[in-house]
N, CA, C and O atoms as a CHARMM CRD file, in Angstrom:
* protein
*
  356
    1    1 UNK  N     -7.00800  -1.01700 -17.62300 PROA 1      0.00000
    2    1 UNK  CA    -6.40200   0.29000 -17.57600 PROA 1      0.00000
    3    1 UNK  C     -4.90700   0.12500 -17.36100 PROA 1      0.00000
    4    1 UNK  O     -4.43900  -0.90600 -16.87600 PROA 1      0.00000
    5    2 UNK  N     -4.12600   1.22000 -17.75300 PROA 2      0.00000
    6    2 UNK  CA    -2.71000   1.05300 -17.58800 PROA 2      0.00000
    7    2 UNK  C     -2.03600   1.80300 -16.46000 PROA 2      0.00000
    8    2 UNK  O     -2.46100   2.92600 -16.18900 PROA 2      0.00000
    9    3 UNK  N     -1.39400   1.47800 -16.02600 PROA 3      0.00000
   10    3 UNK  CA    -0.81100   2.35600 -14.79100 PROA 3      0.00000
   11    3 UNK  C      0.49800   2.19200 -14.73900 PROA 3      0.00000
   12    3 UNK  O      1.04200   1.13900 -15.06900 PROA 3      0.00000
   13    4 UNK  N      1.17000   3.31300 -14.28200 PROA 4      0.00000
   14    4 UNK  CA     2.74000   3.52000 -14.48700 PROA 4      0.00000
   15    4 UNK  C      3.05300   3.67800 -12.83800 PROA 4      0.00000
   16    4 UNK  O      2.76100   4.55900 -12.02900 PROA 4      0.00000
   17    5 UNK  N      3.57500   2.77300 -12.75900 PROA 5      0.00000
   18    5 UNK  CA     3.86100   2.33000 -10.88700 PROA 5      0.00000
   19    5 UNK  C      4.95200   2.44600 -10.53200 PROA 5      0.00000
   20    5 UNK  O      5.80400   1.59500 -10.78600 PROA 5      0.00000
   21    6 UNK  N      5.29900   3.99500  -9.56900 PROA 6      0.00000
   22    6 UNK  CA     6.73700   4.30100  -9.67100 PROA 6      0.00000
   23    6 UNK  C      6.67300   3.96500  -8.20700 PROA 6      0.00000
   24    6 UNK  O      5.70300   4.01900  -7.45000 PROA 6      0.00000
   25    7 UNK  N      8.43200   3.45900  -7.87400 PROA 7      0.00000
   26    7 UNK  CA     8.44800   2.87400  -6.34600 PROA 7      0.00000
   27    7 UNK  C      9.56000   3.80900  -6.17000 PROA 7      0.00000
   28    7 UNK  O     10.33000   4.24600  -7.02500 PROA 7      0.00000
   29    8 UNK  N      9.49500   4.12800  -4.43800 PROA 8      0.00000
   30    8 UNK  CA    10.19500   4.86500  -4.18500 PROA 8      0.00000
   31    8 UNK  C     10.71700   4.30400  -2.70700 PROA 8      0.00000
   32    8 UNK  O      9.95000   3.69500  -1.96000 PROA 8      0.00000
   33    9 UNK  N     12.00800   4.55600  -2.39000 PROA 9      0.00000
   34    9 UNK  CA    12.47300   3.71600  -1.25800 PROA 9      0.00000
   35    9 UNK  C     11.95700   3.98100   0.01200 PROA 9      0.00000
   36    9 UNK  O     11.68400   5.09400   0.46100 PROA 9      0.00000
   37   10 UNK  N     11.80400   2.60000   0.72100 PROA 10     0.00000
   38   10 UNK  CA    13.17100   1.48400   0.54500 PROA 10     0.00000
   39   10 UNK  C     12.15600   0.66600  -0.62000 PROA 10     0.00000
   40   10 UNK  O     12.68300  -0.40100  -0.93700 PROA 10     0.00000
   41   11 UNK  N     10.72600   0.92600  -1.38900 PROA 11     0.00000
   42   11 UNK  CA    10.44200  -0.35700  -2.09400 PROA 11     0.00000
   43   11 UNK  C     10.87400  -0.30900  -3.20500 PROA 11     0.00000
   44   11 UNK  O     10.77400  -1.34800  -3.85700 PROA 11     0.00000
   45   12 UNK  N     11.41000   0.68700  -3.75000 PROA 12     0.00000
   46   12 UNK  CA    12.30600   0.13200  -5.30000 PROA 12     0.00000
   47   12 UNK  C     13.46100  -0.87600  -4.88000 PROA 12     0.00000
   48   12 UNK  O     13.80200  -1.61300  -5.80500 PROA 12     0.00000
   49   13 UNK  N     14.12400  -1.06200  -3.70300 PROA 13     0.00000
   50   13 UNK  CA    15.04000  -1.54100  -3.49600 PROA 13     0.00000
   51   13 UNK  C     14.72000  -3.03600  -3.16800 PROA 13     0.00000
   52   13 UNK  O     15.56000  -3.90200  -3.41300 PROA 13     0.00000
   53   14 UNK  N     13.22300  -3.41500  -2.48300 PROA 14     0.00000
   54   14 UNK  CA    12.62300  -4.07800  -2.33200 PROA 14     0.00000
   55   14 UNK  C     12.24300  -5.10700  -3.99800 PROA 14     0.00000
   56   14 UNK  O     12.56100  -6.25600  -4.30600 PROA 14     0.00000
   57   15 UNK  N     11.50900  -4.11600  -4.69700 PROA 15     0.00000
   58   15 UNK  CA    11.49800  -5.09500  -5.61000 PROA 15     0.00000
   59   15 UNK  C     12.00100  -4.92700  -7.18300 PROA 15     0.00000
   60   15 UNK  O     11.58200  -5.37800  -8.24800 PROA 15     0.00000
   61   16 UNK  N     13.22600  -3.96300  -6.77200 PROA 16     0.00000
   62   16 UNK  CA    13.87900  -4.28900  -7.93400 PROA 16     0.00000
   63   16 UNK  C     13.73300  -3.32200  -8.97400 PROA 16     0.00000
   64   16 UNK  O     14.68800  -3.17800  -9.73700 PROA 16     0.00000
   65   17 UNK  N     12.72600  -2.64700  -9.13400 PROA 17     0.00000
   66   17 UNK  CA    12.72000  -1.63900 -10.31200 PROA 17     0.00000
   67   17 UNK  C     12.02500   0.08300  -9.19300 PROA 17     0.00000
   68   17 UNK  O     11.54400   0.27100  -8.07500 PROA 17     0.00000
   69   18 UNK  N     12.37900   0.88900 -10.34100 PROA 18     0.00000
   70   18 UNK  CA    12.33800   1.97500  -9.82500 PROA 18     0.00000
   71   18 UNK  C     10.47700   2.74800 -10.69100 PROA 18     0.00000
   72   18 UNK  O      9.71500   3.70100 -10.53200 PROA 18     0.00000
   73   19 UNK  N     10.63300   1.42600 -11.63200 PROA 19     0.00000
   74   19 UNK  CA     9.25500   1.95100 -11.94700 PROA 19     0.00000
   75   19 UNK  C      8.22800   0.75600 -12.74400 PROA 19     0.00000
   76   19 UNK  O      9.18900   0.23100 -13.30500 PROA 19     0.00000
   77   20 UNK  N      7.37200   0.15100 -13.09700 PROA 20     0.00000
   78   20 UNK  CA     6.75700  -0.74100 -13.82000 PROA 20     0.00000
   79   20 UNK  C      5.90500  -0.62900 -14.27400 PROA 20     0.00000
   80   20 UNK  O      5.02200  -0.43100 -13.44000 PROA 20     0.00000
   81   21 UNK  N      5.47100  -0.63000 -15.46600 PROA 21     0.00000
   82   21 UNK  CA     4.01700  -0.65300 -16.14500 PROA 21     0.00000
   83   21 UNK  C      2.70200  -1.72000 -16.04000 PROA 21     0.00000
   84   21 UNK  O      2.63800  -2.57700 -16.92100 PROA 21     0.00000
   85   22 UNK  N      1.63800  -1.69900 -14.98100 PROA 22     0.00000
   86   22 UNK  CA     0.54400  -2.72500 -15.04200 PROA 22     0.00000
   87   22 UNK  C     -0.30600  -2.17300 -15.77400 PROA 22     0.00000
   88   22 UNK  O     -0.51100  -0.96800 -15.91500 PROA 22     0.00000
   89   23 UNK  N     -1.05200  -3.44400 -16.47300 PROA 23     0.00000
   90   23 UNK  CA    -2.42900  -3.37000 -16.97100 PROA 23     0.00000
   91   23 UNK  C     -3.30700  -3.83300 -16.02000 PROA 23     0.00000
   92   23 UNK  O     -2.85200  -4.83900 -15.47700 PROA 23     0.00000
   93   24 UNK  N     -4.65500  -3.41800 -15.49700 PROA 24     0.00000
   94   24 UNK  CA    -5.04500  -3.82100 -14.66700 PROA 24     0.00000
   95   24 UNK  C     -6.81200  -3.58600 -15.13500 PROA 24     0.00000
   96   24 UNK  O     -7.05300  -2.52700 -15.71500 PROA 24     0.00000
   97   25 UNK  N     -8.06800  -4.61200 -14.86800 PROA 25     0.00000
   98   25 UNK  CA    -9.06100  -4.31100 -14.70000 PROA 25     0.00000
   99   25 UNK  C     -9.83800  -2.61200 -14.52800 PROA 25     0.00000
  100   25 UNK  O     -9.51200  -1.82900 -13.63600 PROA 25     0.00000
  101   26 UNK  N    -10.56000  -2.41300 -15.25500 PROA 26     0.00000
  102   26 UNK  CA   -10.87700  -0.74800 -15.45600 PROA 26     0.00000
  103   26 UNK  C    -11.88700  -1.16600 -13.72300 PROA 26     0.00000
  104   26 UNK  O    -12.28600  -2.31500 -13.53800 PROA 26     0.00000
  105   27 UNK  N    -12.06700  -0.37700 -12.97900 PROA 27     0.00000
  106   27 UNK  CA   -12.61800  -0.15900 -11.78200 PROA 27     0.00000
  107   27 UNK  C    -11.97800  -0.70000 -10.66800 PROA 27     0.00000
  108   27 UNK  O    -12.62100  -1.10400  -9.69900 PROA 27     0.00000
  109   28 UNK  N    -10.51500  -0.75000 -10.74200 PROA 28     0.00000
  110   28 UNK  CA    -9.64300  -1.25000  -9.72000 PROA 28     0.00000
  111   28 UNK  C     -9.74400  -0.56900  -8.74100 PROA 28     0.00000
  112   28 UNK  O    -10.21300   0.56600  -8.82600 PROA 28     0.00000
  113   29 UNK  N     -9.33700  -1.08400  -7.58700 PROA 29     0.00000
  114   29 UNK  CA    -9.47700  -0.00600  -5.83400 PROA 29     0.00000
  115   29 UNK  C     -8.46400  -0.22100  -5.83300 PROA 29     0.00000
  116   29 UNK  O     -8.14500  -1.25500  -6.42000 PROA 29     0.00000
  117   30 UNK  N     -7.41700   0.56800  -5.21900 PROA 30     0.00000
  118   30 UNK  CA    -6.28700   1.01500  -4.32600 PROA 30     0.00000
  119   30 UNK  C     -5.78500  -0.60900  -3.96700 PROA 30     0.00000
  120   30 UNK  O     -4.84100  -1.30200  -4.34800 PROA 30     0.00000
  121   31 UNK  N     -6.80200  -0.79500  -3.14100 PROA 31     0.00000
  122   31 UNK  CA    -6.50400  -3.01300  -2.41900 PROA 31     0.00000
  123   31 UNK  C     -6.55400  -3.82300  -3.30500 PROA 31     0.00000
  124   31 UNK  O     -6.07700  -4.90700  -2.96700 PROA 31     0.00000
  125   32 UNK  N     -7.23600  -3.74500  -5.14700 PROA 32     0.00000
  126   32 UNK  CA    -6.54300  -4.33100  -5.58300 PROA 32     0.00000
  127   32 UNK  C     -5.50800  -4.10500  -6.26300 PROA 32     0.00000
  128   32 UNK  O     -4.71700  -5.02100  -6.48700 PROA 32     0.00000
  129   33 UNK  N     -5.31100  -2.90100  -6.70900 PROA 33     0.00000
  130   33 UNK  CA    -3.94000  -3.05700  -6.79500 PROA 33     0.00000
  131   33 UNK  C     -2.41600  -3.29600  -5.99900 PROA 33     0.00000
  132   33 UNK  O     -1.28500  -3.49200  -6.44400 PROA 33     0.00000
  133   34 UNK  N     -2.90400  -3.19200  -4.76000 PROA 34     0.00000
  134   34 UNK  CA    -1.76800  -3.64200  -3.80300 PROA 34     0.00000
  135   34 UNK  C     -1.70800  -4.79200  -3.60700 PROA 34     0.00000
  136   34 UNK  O     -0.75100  -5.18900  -2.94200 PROA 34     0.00000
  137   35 UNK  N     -2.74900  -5.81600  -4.13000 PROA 35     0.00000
  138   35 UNK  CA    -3.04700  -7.46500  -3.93600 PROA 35     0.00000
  139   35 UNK  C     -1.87800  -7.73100  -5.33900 PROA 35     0.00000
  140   35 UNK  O     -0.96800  -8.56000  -5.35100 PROA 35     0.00000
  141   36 UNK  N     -2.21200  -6.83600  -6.36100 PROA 36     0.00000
  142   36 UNK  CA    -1.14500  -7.62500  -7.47600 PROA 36     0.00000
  143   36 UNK  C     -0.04300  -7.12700  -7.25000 PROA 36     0.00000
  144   36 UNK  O      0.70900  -7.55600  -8.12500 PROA 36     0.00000
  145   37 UNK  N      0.63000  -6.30000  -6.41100 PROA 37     0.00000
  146   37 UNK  CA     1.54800  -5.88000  -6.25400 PROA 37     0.00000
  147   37 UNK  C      2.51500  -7.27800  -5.27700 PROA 37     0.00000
  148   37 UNK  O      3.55500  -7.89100  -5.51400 PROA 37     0.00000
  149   38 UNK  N      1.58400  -7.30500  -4.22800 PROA 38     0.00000
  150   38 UNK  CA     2.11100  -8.14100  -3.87300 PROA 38     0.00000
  151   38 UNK  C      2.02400  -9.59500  -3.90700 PROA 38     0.00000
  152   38 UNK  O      2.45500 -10.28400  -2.98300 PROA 38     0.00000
  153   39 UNK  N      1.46800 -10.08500  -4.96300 PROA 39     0.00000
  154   39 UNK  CA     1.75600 -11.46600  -6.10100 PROA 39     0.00000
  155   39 UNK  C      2.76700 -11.34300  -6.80000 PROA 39     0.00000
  156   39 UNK  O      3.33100 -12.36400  -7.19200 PROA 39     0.00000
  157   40 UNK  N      3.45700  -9.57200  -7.27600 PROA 40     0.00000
  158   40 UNK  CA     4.32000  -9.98300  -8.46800 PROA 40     0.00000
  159   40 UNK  C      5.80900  -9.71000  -7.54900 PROA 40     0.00000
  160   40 UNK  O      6.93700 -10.12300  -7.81800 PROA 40     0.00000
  161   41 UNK  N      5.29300  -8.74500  -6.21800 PROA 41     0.00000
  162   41 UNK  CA     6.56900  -8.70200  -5.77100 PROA 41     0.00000
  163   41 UNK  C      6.08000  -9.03000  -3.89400 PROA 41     0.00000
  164   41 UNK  O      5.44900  -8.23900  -3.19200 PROA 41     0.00000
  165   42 UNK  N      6.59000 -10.35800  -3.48400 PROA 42     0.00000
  166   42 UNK  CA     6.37100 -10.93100  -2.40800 PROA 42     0.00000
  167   42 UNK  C      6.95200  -9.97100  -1.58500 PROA 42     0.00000
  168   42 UNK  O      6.45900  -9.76100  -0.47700 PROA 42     0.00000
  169   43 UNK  N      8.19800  -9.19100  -2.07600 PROA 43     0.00000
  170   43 UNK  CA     8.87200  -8.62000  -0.39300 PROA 43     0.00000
  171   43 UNK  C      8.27300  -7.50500  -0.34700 PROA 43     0.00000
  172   43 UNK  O      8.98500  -6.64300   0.16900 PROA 43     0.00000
  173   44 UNK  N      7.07000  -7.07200  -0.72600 PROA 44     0.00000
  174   44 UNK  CA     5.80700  -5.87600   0.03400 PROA 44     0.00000
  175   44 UNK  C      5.53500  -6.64500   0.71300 PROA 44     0.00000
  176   44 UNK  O      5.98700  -6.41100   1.83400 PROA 44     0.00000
  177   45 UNK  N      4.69900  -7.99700   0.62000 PROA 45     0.00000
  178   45 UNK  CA     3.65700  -8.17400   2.01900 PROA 45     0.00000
  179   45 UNK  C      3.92800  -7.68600   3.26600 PROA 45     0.00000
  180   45 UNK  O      3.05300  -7.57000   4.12400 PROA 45     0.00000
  181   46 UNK  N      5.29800  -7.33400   3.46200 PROA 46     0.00000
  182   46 UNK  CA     4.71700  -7.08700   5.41300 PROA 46     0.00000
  183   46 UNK  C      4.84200  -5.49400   5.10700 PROA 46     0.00000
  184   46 UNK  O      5.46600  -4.96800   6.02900 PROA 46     0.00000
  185   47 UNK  N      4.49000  -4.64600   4.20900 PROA 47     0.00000
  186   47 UNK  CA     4.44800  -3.23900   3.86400 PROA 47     0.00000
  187   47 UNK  C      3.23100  -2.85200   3.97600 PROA 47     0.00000
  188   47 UNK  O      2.99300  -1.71900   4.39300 PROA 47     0.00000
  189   48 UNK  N      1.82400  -4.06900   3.48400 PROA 48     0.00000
  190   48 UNK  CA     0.53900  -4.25100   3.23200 PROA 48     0.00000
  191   48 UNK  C     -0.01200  -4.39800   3.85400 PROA 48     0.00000
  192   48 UNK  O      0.32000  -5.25500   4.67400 PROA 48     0.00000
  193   49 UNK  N     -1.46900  -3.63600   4.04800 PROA 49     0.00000
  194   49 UNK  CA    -2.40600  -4.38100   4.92100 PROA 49     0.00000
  195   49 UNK  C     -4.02400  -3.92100   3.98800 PROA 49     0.00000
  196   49 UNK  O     -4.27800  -2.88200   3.37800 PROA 49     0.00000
  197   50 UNK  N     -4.90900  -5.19700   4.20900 PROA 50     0.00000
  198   50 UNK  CA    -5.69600  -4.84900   3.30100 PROA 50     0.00000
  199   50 UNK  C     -6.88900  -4.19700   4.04200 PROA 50     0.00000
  200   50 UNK  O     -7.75400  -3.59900   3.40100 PROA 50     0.00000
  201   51 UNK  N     -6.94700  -4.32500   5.59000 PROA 51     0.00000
  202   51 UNK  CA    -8.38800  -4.34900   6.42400 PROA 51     0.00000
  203   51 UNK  C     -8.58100  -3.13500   7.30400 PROA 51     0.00000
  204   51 UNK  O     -9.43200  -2.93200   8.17000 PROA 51     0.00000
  205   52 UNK  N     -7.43400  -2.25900   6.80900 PROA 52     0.00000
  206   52 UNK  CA    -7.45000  -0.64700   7.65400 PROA 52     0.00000
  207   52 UNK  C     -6.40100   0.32800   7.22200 PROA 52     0.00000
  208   52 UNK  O     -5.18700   0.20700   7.38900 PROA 52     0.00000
  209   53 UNK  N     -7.13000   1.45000   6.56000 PROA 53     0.00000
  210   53 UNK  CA    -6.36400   2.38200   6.35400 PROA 53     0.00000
  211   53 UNK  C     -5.48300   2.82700   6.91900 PROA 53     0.00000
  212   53 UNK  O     -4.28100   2.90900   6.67000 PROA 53     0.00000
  213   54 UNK  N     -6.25500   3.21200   7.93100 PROA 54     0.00000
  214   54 UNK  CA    -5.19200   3.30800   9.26200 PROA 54     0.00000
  215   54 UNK  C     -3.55700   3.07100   8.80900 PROA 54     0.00000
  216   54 UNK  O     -2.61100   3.75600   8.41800 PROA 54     0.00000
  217   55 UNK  N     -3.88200   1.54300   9.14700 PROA 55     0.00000
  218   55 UNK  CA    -2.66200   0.37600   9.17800 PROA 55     0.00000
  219   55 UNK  C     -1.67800   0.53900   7.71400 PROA 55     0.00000
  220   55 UNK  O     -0.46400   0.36700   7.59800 PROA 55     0.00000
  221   56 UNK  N     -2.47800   0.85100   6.89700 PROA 56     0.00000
  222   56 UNK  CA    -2.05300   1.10500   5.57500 PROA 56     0.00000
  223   56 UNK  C     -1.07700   2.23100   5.44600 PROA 56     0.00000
  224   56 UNK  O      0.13700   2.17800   5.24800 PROA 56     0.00000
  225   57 UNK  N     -1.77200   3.13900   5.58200 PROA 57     0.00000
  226   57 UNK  CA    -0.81700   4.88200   5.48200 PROA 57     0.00000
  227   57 UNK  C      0.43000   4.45900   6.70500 PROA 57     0.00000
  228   57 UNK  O      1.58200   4.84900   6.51500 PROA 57     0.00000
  229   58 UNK  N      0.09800   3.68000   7.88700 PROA 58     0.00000
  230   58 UNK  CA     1.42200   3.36100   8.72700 PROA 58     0.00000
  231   58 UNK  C      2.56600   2.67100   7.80900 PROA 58     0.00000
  232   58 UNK  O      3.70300   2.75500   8.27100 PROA 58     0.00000
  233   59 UNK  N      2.44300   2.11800   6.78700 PROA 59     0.00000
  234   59 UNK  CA     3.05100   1.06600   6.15800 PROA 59     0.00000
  235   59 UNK  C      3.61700   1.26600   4.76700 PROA 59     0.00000
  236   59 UNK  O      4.67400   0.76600   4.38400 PROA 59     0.00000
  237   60 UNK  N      2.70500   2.15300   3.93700 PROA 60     0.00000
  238   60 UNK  CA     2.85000   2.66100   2.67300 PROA 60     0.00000
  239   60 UNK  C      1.85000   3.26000   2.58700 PROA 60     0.00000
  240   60 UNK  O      0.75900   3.07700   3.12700 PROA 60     0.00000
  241   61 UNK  N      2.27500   4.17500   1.73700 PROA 61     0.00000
  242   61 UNK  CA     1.72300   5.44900   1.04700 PROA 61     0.00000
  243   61 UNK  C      1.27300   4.95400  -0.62500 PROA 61     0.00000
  244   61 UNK  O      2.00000   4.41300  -1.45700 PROA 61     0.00000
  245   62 UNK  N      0.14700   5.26600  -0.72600 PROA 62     0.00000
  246   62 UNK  CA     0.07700   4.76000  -2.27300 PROA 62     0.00000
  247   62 UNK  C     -0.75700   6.54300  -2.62500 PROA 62     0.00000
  248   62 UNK  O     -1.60400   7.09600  -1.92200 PROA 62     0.00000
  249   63 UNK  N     -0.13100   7.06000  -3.92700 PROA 63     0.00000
  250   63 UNK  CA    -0.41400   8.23900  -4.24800 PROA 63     0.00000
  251   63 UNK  C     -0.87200   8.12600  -6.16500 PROA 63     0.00000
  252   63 UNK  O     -0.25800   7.73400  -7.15700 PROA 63     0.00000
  253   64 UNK  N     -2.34400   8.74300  -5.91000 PROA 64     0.00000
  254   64 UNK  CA    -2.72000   9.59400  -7.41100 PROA 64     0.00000
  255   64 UNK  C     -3.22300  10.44500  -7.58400 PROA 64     0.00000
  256   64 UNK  O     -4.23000  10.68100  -6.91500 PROA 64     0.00000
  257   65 UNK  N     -2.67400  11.55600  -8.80500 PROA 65     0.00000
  258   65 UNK  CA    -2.43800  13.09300  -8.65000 PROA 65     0.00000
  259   65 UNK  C     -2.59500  13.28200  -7.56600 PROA 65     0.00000
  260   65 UNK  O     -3.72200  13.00800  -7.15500 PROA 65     0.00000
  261   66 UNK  N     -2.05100  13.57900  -7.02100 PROA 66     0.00000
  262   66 UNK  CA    -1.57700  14.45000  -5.77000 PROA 66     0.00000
  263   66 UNK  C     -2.24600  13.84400  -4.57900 PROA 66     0.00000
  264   66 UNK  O     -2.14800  14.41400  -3.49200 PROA 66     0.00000
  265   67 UNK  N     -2.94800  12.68200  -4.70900 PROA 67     0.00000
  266   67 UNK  CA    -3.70100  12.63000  -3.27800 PROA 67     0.00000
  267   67 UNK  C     -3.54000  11.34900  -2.99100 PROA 67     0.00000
  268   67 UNK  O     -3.27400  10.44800  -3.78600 PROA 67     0.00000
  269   68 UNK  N     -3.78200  11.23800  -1.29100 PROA 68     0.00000
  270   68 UNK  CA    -3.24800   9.77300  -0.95100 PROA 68     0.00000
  271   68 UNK  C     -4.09900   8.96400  -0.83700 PROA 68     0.00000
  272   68 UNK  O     -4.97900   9.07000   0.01800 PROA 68     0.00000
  273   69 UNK  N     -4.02000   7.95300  -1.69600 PROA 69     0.00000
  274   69 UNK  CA    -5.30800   6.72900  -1.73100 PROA 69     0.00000
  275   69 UNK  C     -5.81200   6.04000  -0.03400 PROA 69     0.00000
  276   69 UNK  O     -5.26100   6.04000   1.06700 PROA 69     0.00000
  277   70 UNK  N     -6.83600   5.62400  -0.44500 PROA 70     0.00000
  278   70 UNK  CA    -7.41900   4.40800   0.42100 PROA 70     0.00000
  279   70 UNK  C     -7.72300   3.76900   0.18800 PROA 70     0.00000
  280   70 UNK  O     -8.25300   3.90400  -0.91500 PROA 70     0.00000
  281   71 UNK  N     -7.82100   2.41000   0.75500 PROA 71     0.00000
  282   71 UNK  CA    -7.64800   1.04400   0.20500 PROA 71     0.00000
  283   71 UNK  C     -9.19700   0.91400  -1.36100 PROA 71     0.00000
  284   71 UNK  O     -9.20100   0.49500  -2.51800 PROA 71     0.00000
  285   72 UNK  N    -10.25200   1.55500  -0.42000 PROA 72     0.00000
  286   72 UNK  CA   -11.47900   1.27300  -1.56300 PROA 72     0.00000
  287   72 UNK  C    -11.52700   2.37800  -2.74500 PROA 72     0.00000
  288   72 UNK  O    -12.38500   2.29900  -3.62300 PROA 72     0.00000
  289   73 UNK  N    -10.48100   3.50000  -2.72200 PROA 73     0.00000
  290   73 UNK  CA   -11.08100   4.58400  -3.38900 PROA 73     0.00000
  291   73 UNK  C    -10.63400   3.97900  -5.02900 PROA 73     0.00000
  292   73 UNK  O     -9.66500   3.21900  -5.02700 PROA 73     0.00000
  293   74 UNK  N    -11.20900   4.24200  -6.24800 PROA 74     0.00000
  294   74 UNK  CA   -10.92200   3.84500  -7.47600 PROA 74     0.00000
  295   74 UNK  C     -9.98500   4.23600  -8.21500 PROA 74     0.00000
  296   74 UNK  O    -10.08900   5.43500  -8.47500 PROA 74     0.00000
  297   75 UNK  N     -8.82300   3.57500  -8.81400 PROA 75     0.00000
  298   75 UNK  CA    -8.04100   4.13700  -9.28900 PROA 75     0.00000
  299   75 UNK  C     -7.87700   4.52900 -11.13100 PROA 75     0.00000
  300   75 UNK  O     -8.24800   3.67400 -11.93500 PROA 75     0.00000
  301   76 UNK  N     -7.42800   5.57500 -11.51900 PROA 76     0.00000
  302   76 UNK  CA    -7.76900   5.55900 -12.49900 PROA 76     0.00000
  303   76 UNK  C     -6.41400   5.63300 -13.43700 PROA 76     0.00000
  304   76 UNK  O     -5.31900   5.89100 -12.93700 PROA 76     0.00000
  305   77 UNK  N     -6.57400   5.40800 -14.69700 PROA 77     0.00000
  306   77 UNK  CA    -5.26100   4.77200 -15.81300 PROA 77     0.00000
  307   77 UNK  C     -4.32600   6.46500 -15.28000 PROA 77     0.00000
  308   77 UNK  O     -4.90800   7.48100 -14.89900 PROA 77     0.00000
  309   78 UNK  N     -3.37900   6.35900 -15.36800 PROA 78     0.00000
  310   78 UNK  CA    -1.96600   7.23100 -15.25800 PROA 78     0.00000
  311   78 UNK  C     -0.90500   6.96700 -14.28400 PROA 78     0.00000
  312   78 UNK  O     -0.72300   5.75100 -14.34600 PROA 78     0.00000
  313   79 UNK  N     -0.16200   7.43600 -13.47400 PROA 79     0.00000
  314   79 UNK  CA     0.57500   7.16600 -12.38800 PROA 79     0.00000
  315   79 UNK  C      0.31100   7.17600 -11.58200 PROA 79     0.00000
  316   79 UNK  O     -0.57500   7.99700 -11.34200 PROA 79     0.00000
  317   80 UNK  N      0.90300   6.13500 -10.19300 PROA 80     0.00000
  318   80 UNK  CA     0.94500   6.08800  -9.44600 PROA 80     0.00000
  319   80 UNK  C      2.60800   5.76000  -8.44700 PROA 80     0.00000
  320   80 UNK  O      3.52200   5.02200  -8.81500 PROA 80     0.00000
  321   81 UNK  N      2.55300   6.48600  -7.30300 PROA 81     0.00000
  322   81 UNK  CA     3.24400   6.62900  -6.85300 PROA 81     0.00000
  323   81 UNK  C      3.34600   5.70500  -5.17700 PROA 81     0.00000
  324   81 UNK  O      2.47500   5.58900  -4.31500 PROA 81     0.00000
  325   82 UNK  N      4.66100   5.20900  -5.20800 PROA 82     0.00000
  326   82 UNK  CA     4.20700   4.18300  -3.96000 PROA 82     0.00000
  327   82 UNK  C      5.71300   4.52000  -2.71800 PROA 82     0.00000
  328   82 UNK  O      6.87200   4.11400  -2.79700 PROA 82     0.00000
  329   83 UNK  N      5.04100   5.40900  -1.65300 PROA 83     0.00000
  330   83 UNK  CA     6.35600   6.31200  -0.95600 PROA 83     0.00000
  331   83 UNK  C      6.26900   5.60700   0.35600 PROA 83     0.00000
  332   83 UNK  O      5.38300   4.75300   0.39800 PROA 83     0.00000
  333   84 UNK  N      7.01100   5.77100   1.48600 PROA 84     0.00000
  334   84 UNK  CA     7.15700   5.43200   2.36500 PROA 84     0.00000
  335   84 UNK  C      6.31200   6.56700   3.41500 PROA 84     0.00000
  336   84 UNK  O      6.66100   7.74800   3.43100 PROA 84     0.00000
  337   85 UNK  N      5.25900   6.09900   4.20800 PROA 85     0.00000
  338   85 UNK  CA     5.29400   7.27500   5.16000 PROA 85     0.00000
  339   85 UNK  C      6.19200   7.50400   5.54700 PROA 85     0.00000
  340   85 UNK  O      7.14600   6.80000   5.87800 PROA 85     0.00000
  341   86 UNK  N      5.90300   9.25200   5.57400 PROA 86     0.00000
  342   86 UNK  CA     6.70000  10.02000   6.63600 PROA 86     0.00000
  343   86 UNK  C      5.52500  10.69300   7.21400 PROA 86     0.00000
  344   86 UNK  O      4.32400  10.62300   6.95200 PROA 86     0.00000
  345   87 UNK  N      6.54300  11.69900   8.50000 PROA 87     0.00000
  346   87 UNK  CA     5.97400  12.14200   9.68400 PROA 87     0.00000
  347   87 UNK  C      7.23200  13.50200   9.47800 PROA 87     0.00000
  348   87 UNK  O      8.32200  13.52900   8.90600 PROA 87     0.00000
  349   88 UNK  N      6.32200  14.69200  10.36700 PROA 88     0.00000
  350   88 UNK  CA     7.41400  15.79800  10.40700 PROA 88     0.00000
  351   88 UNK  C      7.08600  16.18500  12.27800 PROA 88     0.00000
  352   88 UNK  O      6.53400  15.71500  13.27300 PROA 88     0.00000
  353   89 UNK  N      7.71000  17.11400  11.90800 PROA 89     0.00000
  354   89 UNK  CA     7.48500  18.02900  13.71900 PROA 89     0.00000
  355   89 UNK  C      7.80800  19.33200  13.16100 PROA 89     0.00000
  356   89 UNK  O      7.81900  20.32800  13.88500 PROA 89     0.00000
């Protein structure tokens, strides 16, 4: 499947592009695509965590249509969006 992987800061700044096109295995999860993410771009790993959501949404935000992934949920061919948590009051 194809996916259009837009980064948004600080990780565009991190790895360099503001957006990239993967091909990836049709029944990918959320964790693997953050596993090739961070093979093609090393300065995510300390953004990543693969063993708790939790820990995950603390670290990065990974978004499709409109909703915020979890590490097992399936992702499907179109965009994805990769933001920094935030927090409001």
């Amino acid at each position: 499947m194809r996916l259009l992987i837009r980064y948004f800061q600080p990780y565009d700044q991190l790895v360099g592009l503001k957006e990239e096109v993967l091909e990836i295995p049709d029944g990918s999860t959320t964790r693997d695509l953050l596993r090739i993410l961070v093979d093609r771009h090393p300065s995510l790993a300390e953004y990543v965590s693969f063993d708790s959501d939790e820990r995950q949404m603390l670290r990065m935000v990974v978004v499709q249509r409109d909703e915020f992934l979890r590490l097992g949920d399936k992702l499907v061919e179109g965009e994805v969006l990769i933001l920094a948590p935030i927090s409001g009051g």
